[in-house]
N, C-alpha and C positions, 0 to 999 in steps of 0.2 A: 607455535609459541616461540618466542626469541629464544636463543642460546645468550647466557649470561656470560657463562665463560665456555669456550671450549675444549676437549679432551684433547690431554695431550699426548706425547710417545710411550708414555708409561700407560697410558687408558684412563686414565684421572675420571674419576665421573664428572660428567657435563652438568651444570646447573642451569633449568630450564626456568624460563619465567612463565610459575605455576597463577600466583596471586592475579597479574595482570589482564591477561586475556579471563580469567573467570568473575575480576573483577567489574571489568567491562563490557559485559555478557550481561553481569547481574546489575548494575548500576549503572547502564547508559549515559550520559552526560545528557539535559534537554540541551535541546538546539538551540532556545533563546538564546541561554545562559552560554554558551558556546563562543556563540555570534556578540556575545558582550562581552567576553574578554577578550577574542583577536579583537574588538577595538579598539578595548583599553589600550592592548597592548604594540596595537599601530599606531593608535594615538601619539603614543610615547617612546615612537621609534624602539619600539624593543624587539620586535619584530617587522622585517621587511613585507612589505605593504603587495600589491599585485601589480604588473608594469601600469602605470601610468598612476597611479596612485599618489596619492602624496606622502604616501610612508612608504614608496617603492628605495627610498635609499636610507631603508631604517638596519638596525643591526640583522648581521646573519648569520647571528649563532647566542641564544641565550641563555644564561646563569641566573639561577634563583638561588637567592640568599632564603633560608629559612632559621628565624631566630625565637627556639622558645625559651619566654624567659619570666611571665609572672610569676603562672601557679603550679611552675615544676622544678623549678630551675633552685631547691634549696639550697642548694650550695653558695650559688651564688648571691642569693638571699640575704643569708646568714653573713658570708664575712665581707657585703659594703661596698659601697663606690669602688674601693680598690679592683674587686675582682671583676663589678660592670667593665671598669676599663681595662682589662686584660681581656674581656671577651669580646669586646670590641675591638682593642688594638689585634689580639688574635682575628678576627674575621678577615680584617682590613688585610693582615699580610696573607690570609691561606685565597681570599680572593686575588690578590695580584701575582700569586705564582700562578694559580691557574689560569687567569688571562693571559698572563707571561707564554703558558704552553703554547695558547690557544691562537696569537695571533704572533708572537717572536719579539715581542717588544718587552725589555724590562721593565719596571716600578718605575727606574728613572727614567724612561721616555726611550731608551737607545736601540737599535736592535739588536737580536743577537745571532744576525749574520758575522760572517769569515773578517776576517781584518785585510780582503785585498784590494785593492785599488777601486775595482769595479765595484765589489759590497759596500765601500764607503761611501761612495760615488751615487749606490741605489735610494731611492724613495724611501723612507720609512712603511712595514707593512701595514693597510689601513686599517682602521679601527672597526671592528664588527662585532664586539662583543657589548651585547645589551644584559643588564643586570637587575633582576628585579629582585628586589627586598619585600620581605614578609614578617612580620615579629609581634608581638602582645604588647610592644611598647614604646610606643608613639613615638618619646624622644628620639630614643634608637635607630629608628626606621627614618628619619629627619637626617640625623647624622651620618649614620651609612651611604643617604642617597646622595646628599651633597658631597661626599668626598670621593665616592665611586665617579661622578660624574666629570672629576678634577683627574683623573688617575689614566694612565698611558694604557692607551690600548681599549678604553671603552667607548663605543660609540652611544652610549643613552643607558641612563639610569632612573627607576622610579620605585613608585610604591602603588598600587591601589588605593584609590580615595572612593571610598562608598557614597552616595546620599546622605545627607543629615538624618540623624536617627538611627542608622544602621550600626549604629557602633554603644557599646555598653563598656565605659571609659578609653581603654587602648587596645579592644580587640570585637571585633564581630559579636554581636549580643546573641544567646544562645537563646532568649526566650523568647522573640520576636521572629514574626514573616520577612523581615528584610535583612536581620540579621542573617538569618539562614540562607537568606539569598547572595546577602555579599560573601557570604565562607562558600557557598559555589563556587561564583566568581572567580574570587580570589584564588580557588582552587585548582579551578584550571586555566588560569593565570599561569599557575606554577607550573602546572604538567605541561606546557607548552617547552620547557627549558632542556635543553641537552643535559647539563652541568645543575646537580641538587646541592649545596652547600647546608648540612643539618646542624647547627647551633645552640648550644644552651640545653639543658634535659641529658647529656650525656649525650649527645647526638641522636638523642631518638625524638620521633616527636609520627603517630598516627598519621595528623593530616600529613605534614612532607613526605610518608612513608605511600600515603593513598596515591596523593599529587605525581611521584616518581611513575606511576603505573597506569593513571588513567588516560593517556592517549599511547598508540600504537607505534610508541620510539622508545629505543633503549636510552636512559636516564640517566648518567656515571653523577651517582654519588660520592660528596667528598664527609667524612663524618670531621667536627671540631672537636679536639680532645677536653676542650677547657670546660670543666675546672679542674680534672684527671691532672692534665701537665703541671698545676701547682703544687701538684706532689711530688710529683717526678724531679723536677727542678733543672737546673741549669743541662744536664745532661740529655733532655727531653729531643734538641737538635731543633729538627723538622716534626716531632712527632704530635705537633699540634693539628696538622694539617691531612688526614689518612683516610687513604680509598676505602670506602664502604668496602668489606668483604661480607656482609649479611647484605644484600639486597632488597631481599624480601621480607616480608614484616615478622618480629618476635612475637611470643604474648606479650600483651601491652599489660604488666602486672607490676604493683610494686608490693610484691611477694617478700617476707624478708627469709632468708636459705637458713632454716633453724631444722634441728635433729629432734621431735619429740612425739610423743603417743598421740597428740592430736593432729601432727602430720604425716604421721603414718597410717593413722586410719581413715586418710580422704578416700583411699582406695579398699576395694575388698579386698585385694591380692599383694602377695610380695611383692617389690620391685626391687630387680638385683642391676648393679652395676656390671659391665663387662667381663668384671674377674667375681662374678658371681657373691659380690657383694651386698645384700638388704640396703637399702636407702629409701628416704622418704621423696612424694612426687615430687615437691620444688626438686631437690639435688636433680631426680632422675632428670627432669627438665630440663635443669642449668647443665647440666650434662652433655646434651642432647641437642646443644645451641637453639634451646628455645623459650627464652627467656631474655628482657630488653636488654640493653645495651647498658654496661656498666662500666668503671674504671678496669674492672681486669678485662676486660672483651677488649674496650682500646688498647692497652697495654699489649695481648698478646700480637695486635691488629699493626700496629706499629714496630713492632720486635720481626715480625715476618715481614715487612716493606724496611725495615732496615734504615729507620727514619734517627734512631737513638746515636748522639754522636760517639757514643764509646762504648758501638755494638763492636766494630771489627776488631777493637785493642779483643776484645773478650774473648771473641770467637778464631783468633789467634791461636 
């Protein structure tokens, strides 16, 4: 199994990746569907082709954008255009810091080598970052790709375009043979990407969570905090942009954490917190980091990366 993260001088327990290889065990990928996304994905320079190939000088290193946003995404639902474009204008900067790592080239095209004669002097570092976008909402997935495709330090940007038919309005039809085939596709589409970008949903979202695990490479998730950071407000920093530290998937439950006689007797037996406390299963759950991804998970998630601009005044 991969090491997620390793132990450190203190013996830190190592976090193994449990999900993936059992995933991939039980749900094989068929080899059609396989062989039809490195297409897509050569097709469209997102991935570097095999020497002589005509995608041999495609990206080589790929980013998936993963954006959900119809039928979870209440938040942003509810309060309007405004917040569509905060989570866009958000995607748009947590992708360019990450390509920024990835290749040394700022937003604004520069690099960010030394200031000495010989760095100035050097080539710009080339573009190898291919970015593929994923979302329930056509516009969306329009807009991201043409402006990633505009932006320093990408060498190709797309989206999956399925068959006519395969789509039931802005996302893959669930009750169709072809539907089910392009949410394959498009699936491991995704799992082909180094870098996971999860969007919209609180940053959670199953499929992205499946996608991160189904080929035999570690995946560095970035979680989007939006619409979290519209609470937060101006102090938020960076903390829109934060390293998954759940890797692995939550219950995928929208449980609401209530104290009462009907959720106490889901179980036959007590369940006590650490200081030998009674609670019901949710709590013990949310307790227990297993439960999906909410405004406080980011908050804590971002408070430990130290993303918040007027974390050090505090910690002072």
């Amino acid at each position: 199994s991969l090491e997620l993260t390793g132990a450190d001088a203190k013996g830190e327990e190592v976090m193994r990746d449990i999900f993936g290889p059992l995933l991939r065990f039980l749900l094989p990928p068929k080899r059609a569907i396989l062989r039809e996304a490195r297409a897509f994905l050569r097709q469209h320079s997102l991935i570097a082709g095999a020497a002589g190939d005509a995608a041999a000088s495609g990206a080589r290193e790929l980013m998936a954008v993963h954006v959900r946003v119809q039928d979870s995404t209440r938040d942003i639902a509810e309060a309007g255009r405004a917040s569509y474009a905060r989570l866009e204008a958000s995607i748009k900067r947590c992708v360019a810091s990450r390509v920024a790592n990835l290749t040394g080239i700022s937003s604004s095209g520069a690099t960010s080598a030394t200031s000495t004669a010989a760095a100035a002097a050097a080539a710009p570092a080339p573009k190898r970052v291919g970015v593929l976008v994923a979302s329930d909402k056509a516009s969306l997935r329009t807009r991201l790709v043409a402006g990633f495709r505009a932006s320093a330090g990408v060498a190709a940007a797309g989206h999956y375009a399925p068959p006519a038919g395969s789509f039931l309005g802005d996302a893959a039809s669930r009750n169709t043979a072809n539907g089910w085939r392009t949410a394959a596709v498009e699936l491991l589409a995704l799992a082909h990407a180094t870098h996971l970008l999860q969007a919209g949903n609180h940053a959670f979202s199953s499929f992205g969570m499946t996608a991160a695990h189904l080929l035999p490479h570690e995946t560095k998730q970035t979680a989007l905090s939006h619409p979290c950071d519209e609470e937060w407000g101006a102090a938020a920093g960076e903390a829109e942009c934060i390293a998954q530290e759940h890797p692995q998937p939550w219950l995928n439950l929208r449980w609401p954490v209530l104290d009462s006689a009907a959720e106490r007797k889901r179980v036959g037996c007590t369940l006590r917190d650490a200081n030998g406390v009674a609670m019901p299963l949710v709590h013990r759950l949310q307790a227990r980091g297993a439960m999906e991804l909410n405004c406080p998970e980011l908050h804590a998630m971002a408070r430990r990366q130290k993303l918040f601009r007027n974390q050090q005044k505090e910690e002072l």
